[in-house]
Phi, psi and omega in degrees: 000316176289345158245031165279305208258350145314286176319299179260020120344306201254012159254343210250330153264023165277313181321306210300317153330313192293305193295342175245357148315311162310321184283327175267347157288344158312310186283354151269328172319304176295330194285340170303273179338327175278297181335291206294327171306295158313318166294325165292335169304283172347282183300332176250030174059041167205048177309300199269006188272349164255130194273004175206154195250096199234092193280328174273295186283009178303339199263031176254132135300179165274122187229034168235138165339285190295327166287325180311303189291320138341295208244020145252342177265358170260329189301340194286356190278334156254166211323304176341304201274342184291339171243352211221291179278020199300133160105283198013102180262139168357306172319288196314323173271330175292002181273354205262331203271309170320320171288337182271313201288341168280004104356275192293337176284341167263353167301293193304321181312316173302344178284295197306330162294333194278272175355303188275307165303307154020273183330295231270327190281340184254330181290309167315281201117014214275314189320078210295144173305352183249353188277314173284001161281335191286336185301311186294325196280274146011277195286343166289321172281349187264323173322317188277356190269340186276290175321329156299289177303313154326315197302314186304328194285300199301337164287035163218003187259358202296243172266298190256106171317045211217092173306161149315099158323312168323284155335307179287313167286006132298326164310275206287343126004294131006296203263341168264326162311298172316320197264313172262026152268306175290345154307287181317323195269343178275322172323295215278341178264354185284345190275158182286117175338131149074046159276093202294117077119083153310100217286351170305308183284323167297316191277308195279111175276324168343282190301315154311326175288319179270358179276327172286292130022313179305287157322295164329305214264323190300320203287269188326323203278330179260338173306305178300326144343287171307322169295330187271303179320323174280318157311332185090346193295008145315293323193331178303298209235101168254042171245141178233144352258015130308162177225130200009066152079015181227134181292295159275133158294162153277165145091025184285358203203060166261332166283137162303156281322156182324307166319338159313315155318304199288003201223340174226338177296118175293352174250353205239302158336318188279310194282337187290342180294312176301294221282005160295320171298333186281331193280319211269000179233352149307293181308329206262294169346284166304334175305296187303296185290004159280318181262002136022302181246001183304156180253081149241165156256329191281339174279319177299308174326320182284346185250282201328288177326284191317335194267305178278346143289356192264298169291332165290342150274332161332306194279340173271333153323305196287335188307309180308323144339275179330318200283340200098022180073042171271179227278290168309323192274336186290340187306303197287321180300332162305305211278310188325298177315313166315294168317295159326278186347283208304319176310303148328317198282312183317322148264354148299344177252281170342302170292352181238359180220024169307000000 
């Protein structure tokens, strides 16, 4: 009898593996989307236009004149407009207020997709005992990245119409670890039950190393992003591949203590950004011709995807530059950045369950 109620235990969650692999690539799918969008907030200044954080009556907008007039009379209450936006008319702060409330209206959407099927998959019984703490871990990491956000907005409600780049690059940080856990564990469920252990990842230490190495620098590489992005230092040097008639800029080491540089100098951020891009598409290169000759297909397939995303942000990264930062390209250079990850993770689960 008991291995009757095995048996079917372990049929009613191989069902329950399919349905909920499909569900979190959908809820990564929205949290890509939730990136670009937070980067179009970003980019388009409108981060600060709502000025307070009402997680429940927060998902109603305003849809009266006198609410419209309400919630331009708390934004005037603060820096943004006193300093930056003074005069500003209505029109203007709703092309502004809309990109933030559509932002926070997809976070929650991302909760509530996530939750609700949840529910429903541990009330079914779809949930194998070792899945659900990675589940729970999930939904808890998404709570604290909405709070994280906050946290990033109220550093701009201060003094300086400005969030904390620090803040921002923790936000978005966030949001990628969340976003390449529920990859990776929807990966793991999609593999043919009791698939062992790739001998490619074992054998090839080469390879293995750099795909971790790898993971290190992509990981520095979108942090620094985010720095130049909260900073404006795009916005410095826009020639390629100089930087004011120099390969090395002057002026990398001008802040006090040194350490400073690495963390607030707009020439010395921008140039670790190129050279970061230049090291991460080394790499994804060297990455390809190590796994190259593997008899898998699905792994060389997987360092093709990685190498061509890799080169296509390299190249979207230099337009953006070139163009001065506008608003699509840099989007695309976000969404790009994603992409690299995912591409990555994509061959790092490959090379370890091939």
């Amino acid at each position: 009898m008991a291995s009757v109620q095995a048996i079917n235990s372990d049929v009613v969650w191989q069902k329950g593996d399919r349905l909920i692999a499909r569900w979190l690539f959908i809820v990564a799918a929205m949290i890509f989307a939730m990136v670009v969008v937070g980067g179009i907030t970003r980019l388009t200044e409108s981060g600060l236009s709502m000025v307070r954080w009402e997680p429940v009556k927060g998902i109603i907008p305003p849809l009266t004149d006198e609410a419209w007039q309400a919630e331009f009379a708390a934004y005037q209450q603060y820096p943004e407009y006193q300093k930056v936006n003074l005069g500003m008319t209505l029109d203007e702060f709703k092309a502004i207020y809309w990109w933030e409330f559509g932002h926070r209206l997809l976070g929650r959407s991302i909760g509530l997709v996530f939750l609700l099927p949840f529910l429903v998959f541990l009330a079914k019984g779809y949930v194998r005992p070792k899945l659900k703490p990675k589940l729970w871990a999930m939904f808890v990491l998404g709570g604290l990245q909405g709070a994280l956000g906050w946290y990033m907005v109220a550093s701009g409600l201060v003094d300086q119409p400005d969030v904390s780049h620090y803040r921002l690059a923790a936000h978005l940080m966030m949001a990628l670890i969340i976003y390449a856990y529920i990859l990776w564990v929807a990966f793991d469920l999609v593999e043919p039950a009791g698939a062992p252990p790739s001998s490619l990842w074992r054998q090839d230490q080469r390879a293995s190393s750099l795909v971790i190495a790898m993971a290190v620098l992509v990981t520095a590489q979108i942090t620094l992003g985010a720095f130049v992005a909260g900073l404006n230092a795009g916005f410095s040097y826009n020639t390629w591949p100089l930087m004011d008639g120099r390969f090395i800029p002057t002026g990398l080491w001008l802040l006090q203590p040194w350490w400073h540089n690495l963390l607030e100098n707009h020439t010395m951020l921008q140039f670790l950004h190129r050279m970061g891009a230049y090291a991460a598409l080394f790499g994804a290169l060297l990455l390809w011709l190590l796994v190259k000759r593997s008899n898998r297909a699905e792994v060389r397939q997987a360092s093709h995807l990685l190498l061509a995303a890799m080169l296509l942000q390299v190249i979207l990264g230099i337009i953006t530059l070139l163009l001065v930062v506008p608003v699509s390209w840099a989007a695309a250079h976000q969404a790009g950045a994603v992409i690299v990850l995912t591409a990555l993770l994509f061959l790092a689960h490959k090379m370890r369950r091939a």
